[in-house]
DOTORVO-104073 format. One record per residue: y, z, x of N, C-alpha, C in turn. Coordinates in pm, whole numbers, plus 50000, padded with zeros to 5 digits. Layout:
N
YZXYZXYZX/...
% end
This chain:
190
855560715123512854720704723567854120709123700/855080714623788854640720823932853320731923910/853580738923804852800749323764851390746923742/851300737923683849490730923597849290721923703/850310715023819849270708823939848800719824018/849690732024031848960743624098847570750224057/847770751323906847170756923850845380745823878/845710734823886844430726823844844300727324005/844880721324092844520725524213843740737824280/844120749824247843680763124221842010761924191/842050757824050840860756524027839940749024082/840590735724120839560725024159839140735024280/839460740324357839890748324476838660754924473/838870765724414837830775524343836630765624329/836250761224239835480756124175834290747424271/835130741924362834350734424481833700740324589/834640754224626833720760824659832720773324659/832860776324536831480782124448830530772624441/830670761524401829580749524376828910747224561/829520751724629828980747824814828480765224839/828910769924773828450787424809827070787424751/826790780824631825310777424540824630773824607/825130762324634824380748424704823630757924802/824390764424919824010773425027822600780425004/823120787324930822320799824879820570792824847/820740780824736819490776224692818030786424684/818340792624577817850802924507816960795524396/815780799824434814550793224301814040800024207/813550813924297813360823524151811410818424087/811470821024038810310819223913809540806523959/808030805023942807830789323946806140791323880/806350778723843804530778023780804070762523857/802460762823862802290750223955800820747323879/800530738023970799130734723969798680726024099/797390722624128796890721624253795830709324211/795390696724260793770690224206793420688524346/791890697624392791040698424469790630686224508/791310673924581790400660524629789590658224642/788860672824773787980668224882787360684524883/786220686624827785890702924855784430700624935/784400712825045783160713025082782940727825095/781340732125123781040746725091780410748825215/780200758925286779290759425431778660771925373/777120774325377776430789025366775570790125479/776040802925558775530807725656775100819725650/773720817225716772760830325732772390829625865/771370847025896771400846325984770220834426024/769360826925957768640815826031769160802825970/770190800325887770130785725900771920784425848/772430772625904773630770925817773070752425748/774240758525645774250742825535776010741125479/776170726625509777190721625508777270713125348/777510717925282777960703225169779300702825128/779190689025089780440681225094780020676624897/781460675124837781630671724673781360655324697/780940653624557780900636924523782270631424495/782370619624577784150620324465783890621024293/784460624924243784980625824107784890640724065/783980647424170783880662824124784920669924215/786040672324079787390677824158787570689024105/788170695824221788700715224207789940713324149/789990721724068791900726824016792260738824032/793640741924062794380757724050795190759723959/795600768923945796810767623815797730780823916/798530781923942799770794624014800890799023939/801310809123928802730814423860802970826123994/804180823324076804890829024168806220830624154/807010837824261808260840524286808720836924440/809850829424448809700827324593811560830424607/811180843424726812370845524789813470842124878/814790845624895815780836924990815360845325100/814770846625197814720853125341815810843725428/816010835025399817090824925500817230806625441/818540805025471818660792725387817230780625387/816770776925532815680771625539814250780625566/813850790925516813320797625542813220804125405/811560805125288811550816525175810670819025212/809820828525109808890835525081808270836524973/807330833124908806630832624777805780845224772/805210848224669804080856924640803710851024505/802440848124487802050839224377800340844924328/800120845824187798840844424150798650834724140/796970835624142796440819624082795150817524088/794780811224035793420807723924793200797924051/791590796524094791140786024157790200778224105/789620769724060788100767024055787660754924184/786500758824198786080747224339785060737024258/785310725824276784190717524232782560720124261/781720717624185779910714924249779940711724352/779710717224418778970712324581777980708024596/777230692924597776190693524598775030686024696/774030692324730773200685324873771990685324862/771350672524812769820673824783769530683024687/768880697724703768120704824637769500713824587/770390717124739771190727924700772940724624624/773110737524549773880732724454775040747124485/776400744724484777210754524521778260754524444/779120764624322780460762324279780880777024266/782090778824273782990788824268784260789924180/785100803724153786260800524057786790818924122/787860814824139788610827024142790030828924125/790100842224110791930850824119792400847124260/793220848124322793920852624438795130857724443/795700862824513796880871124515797600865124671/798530857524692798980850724787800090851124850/800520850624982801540854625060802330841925063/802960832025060803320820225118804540816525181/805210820925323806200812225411806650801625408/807570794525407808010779725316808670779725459/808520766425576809940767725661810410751725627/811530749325591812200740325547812660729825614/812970719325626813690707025729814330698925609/815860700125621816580690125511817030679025571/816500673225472817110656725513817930649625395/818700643325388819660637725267819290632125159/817980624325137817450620825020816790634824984/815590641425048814970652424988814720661425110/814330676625094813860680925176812470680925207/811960682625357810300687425381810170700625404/808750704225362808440716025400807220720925489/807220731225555805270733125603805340748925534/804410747825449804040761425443802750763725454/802760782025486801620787125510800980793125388/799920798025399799110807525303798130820125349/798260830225311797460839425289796990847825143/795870846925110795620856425023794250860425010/794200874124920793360879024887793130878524722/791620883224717791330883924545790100877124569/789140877824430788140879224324787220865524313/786320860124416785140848924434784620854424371/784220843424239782770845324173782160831924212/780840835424292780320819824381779020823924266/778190807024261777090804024234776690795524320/775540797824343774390789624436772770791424353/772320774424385770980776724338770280781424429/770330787324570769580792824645769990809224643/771350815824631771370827724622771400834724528/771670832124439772040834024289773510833624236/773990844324190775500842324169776320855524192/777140857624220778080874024271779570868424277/779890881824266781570883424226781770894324342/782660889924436782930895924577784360892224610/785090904924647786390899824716786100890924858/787180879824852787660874424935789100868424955/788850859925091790210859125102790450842525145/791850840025154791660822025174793210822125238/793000810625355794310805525444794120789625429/795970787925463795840774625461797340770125475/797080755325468798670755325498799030737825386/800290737225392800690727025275801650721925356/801860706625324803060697725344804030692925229/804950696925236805380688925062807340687525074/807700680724957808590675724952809510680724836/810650687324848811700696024773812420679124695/811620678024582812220665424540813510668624473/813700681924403815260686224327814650698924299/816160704924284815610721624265815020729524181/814320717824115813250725124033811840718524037/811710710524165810270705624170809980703024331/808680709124349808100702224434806910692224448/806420685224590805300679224526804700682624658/803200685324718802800688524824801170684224831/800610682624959799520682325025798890691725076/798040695425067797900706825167796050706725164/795510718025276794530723125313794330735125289/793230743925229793060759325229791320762325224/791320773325269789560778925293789420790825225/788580793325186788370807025111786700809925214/786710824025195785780834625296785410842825191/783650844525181783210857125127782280857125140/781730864825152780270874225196779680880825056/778250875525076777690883024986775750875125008/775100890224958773530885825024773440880325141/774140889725229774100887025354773980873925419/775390864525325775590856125369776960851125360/777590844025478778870837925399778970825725408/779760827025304779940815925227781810810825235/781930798325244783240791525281783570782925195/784610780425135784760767125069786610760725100/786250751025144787560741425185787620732225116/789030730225111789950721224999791110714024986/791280700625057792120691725034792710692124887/793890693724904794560693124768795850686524753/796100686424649797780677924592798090685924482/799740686524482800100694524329801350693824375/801730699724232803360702324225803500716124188/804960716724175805160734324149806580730724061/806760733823954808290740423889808540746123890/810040750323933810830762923934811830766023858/811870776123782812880776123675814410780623739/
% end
């Protein structure tokens, strides 16, 4: 009898704290997401004129992402993620602006836990593959690059849900061209 309370003790023992050594660790691994563009606007600048447009509501951008995000420190990862962009019509009177690209992305996660869920701020960097159309320039496929940053909420360890802001930069016909993007999405992590 002494033996199997040891024995279960032992285990419970064990067992409780492997399950707090996990917990610690919070390791995500793998994740696929998606993004819906709210609020997009496009700026094209030359050297004699700039133009600002802003989307109609209902004309919304989407992303689609498949990343990996690393343990660098318990509140503290690191992602690296592809992902598909498209930017909604931009549109202003005469002129008409839309885009869709690859990117290849850096993303810093710094963490704040709180007992119902955690918050996060993360950053963004990446590079990759603008194909812009404009009815004033025509259309081109030019590397660029896009920053930005996200707010979001570690609802369980396999979902997030977030807010965020990002800009994309590219040049082409000696002009550049910008497009910014209020967004919302989630991300699963396997």
């Amino acid at each position: 009898m002494k033996l199997n309370h040891v024995v279960v003790t032992l285990a419970v023992t064990l067992f409780s704290s492997s399950v707090v050594w996990a917990d610690n660790q919070s390791t995500r691994g793998f994740y696929l997401g998606g993004d819906w563009g709210l609020f997009n606007n496009s700026t094209i600048e030359t050297d004699s004129s700039s133009i600002t447009e802003n989307s109609d509501f209902g004309d919304f951008g989407y992303g689609f992402m498949v990343g990996y995000e690393f343990n660098t420190h318990r509140l503290v990862k690191l992602g690296l993620e592809a992902e598909y962009r498209s930017l909604a019509t931009v549109s202003q009177d005469t002129i008409s602006t839309e885009a869709d690209g690859v990117f290849f992305n850096v993303k810093p996660k710094f963490i704040v836990e709180y007992d119902q869920a955690d918050i996060y701020l993360s950053l963004l960097a990446g590079l990759g593959n603008l194909d812009v159309t404009t009815n004033t320039l025509g259309s081109d496929s030019e590397l660029a690059y896009q920053v930005g940053a996200e707010l979001g909420v570690i609802v369980n360890r396999h979902l997030d849900l977030h807010l965020g802001y990002r800009n994309a930069q590219v040049t082409f016909d000696d002009a550049d061209v910008s497009f910014g993007s209020i967004y919302t999405g989630v991300r699963y992590f396997f």
